[in-house]
C-alpha positions in Angstrom: -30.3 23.5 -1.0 -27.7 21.3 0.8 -25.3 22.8 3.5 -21.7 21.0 3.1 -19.5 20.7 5.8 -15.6 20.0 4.7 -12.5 19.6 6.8 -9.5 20.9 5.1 -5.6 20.1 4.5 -3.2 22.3 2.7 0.3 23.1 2.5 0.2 26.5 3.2 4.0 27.5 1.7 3.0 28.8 -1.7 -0.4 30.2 -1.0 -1.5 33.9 0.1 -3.8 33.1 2.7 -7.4 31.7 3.0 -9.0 34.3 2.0 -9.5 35.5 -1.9 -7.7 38.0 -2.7 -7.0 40.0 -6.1 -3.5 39.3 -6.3 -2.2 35.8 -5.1 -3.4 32.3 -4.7 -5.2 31.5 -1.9 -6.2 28.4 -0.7 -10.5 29.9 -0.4 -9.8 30.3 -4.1 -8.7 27.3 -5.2 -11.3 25.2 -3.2 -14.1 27.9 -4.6 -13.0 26.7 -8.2 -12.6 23.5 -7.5 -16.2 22.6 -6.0 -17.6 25.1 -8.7 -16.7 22.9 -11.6 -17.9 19.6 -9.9 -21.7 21.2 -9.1 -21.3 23.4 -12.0 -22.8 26.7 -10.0 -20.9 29.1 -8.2 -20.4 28.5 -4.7 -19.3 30.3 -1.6 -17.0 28.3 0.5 -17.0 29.9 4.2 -13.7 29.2 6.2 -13.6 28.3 9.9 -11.2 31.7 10.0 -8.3 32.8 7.8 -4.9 31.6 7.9 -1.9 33.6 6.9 0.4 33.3 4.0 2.4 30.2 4.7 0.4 28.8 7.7 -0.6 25.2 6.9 -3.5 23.7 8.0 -4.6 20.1 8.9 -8.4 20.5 10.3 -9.8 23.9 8.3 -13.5 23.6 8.8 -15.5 25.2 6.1 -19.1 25.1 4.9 -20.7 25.9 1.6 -24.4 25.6 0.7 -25.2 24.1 -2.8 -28.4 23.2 -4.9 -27.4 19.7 -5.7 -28.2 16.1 -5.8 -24.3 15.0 -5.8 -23.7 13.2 -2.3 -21.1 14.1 0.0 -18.8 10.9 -1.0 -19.2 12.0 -4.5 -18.4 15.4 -3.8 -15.3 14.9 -2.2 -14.0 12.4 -4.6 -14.5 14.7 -7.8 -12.5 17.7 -5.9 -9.8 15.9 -4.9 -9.3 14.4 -8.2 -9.2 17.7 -10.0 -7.3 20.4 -7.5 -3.8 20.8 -8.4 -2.7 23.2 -5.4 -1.6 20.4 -2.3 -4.9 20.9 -0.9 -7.3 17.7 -0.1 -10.7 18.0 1.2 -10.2 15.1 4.5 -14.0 15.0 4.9 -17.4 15.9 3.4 -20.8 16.1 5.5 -24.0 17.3 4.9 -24.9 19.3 7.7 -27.9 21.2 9.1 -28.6 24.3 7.2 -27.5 26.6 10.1 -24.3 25.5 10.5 -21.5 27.9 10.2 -18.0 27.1 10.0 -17.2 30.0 12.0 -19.8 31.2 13.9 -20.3 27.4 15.0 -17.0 26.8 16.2 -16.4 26.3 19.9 -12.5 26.5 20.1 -9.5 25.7 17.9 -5.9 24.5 18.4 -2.7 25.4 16.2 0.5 24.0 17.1 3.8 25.3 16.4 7.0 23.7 16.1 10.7 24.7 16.4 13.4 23.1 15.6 15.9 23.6 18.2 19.8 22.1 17.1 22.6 23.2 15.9 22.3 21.9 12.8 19.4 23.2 10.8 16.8 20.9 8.2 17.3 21.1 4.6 14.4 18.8 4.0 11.2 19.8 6.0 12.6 23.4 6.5 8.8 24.9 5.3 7.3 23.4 8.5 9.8 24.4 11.1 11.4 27.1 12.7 15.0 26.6 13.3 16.7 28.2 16.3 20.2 27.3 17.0 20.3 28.6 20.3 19.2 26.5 22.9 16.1 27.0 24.9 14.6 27.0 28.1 11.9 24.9 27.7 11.4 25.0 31.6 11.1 29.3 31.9 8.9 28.8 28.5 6.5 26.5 30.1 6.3 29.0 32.9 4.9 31.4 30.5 2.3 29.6 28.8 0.7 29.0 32.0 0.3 32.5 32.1 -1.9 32.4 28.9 -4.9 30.4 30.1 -8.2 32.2 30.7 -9.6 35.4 29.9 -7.0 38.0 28.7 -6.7 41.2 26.6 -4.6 39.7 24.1 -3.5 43.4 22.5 0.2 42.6 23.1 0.4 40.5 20.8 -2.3 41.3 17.9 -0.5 42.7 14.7 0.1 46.0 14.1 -2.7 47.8 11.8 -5.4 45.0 12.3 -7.7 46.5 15.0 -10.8 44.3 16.0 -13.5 45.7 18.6 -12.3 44.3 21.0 -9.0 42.0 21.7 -10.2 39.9 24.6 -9.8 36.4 24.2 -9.9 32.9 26.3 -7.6 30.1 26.0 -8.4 26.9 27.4 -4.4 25.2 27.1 -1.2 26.2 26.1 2.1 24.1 26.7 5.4 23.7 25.4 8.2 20.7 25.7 10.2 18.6 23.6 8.1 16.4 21.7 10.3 13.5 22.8 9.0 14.4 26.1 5.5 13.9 25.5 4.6 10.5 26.1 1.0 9.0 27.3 3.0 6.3 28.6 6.3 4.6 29.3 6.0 2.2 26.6 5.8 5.1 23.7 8.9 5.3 20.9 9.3 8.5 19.1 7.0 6.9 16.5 4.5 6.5 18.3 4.7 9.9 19.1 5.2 11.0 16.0 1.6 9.1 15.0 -0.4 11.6 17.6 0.4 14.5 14.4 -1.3 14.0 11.4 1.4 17.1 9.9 4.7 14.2 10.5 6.1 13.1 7.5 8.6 16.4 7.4 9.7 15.0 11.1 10.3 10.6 10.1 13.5 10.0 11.1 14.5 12.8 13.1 15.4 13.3 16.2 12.3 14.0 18.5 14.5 15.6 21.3 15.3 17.9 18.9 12.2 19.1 18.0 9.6 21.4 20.5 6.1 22.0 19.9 3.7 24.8 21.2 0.1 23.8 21.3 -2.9 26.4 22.2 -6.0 25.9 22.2 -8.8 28.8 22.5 -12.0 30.3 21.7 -10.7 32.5 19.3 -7.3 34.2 18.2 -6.2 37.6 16.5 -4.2 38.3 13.8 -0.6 36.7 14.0 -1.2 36.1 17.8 -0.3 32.8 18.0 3.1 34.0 16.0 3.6 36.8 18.0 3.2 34.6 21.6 6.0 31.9 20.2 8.6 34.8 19.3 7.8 36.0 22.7 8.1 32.7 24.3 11.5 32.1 22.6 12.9 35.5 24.0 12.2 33.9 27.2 13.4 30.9 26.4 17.0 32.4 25.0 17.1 34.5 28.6 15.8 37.9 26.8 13.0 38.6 29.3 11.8 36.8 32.5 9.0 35.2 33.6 7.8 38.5 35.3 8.3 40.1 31.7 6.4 38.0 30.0 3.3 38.8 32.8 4.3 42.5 32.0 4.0 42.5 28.5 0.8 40.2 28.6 -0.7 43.0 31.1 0.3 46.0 29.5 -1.4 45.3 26.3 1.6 47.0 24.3 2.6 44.9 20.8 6.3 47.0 20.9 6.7 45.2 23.9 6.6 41.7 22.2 9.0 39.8 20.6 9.2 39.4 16.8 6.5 37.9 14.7 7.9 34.0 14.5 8.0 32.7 11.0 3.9 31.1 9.5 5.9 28.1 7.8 5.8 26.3 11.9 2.1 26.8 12.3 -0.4 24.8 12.1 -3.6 25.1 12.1 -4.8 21.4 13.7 -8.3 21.4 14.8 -11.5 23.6 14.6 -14.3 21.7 17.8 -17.7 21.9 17.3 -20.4 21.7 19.7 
């Protein structure tokens, strides 16, 4: 019995989720299928965590044990060659036979971009939030400061999905223009655009035009990472304060927070590992 390790791209536009569900394909589903017909036994493939409808995804981590003398190469070659969904298994590993994608996983990080113009995309439109209005990128950096460490995240959990508890640590979150993002004086906006795997909705744009959120933490709740960027962009458009944001972060009150931004600017980039 073998325990594969996969890392995970998908287009997350047309699916329902990760996770298997009755009604609605999901990207768990397709992958389940998939691998199924290449060992020819039913597998289980366990997901680093779910992602929403229309999130997309460019480092899922998953893991699935098999009884098989197929190698990894193999592996990945026949699933790729046979999954119709945009889904593409990046990497195959065999991996020590208590590995968990979950329960392994140290942190992850999902970015988030917006496009902030006055004239919206046609083409890449599934990977971006538009926002006409412009933004504060300076008050909305002041806010995700407030977000590192150890907080009761409640504020910003969805409605009707209660865990046990809502306490959470993040390790980074920051916001700019991505044409402000530069390791050194000698980057161009391509080279930028080279740091994100997710760019080819973003060649030939205009990188001032375009911000990113990035957070990275031990764990998230439902829609939280959402539910912090529609709250950042209330501060951003002069809704709330600085102070409100604290408030809102302290009170642990979700009618508090701002709207649920759209899944089709998240992505989920990277799951770390010990």
């Amino acid at each position: 019995m073998k325990n594969f390790k996969i890392v995970v791209e998908y287009d997350g536009t047309n699916f329902a989720g990760w996770q298997v569900q009755k009604n609605g394909i999901t990207v768990q589903g397709e992958l389940q299928k998939a691998i199924s017909v290449i060992l020819n036994q039913q597998v289980k493939v366990i997901g680093s965590g779910r992602t929403d409808s229309g999130v997309h995804a460019l480092g899922q981590v998953a893991n699935f044990h098999a009884n098989t003398n197929i190698s990894s190469d193999n592996l990945l070659k026949g699933v790729n060659s046979i999954i119709k969904t945009p889904i593409v298994i990046k990497s195959c590993n065999i991996v020590s036979s208590d590995f968990h994608a979950r329960y392994s996983s140290l942190s992850k990080e999902y970015h988030y971009y917006i496009l902030n113009s006055t004239i919206p995309w046609v083409l890449g439109k599934d990977y971006i939030w538009y926002i006409k209005a412009p933004l504060n990128i300076d008050i909305m950096k002041q806010c995700c400061e407030m977000l590192t460490g150890e907080h009761d995240f409640k504020s910003f959990e969805a409605s009707g999905s209660p865990r046990s508890h809502t306490i959470r640590t993040i390790y980074s979150a920051d916001i700019d223009y991505i044409g402000n993002i530069a390791i050194s004086p000698f980057q161009t906006s391509s080279d930028i655009l080279a740091l994100y795997p997710h760019r080819l909705p973003f060649i030939g744009r205009s990188m001032e035009k375009i911000v990113l959120f990035k957070i990275e933490g031990n764990g998230f709740l439902r829609f939280m990472v959402r539910n912090i960027v529609g709250t950042l962009v209330m501060a951003g458009l002069s809704k709330i304060t600085p102070n409100d944001f604290r408030y809102i972060l302290e009170v642990k009150n979700r009618d508090l927070a701002g709207a649920t931004a759209p899944a089709r600017g998240l992505f989920l980039t990277s799951v770390n590992y010990d």
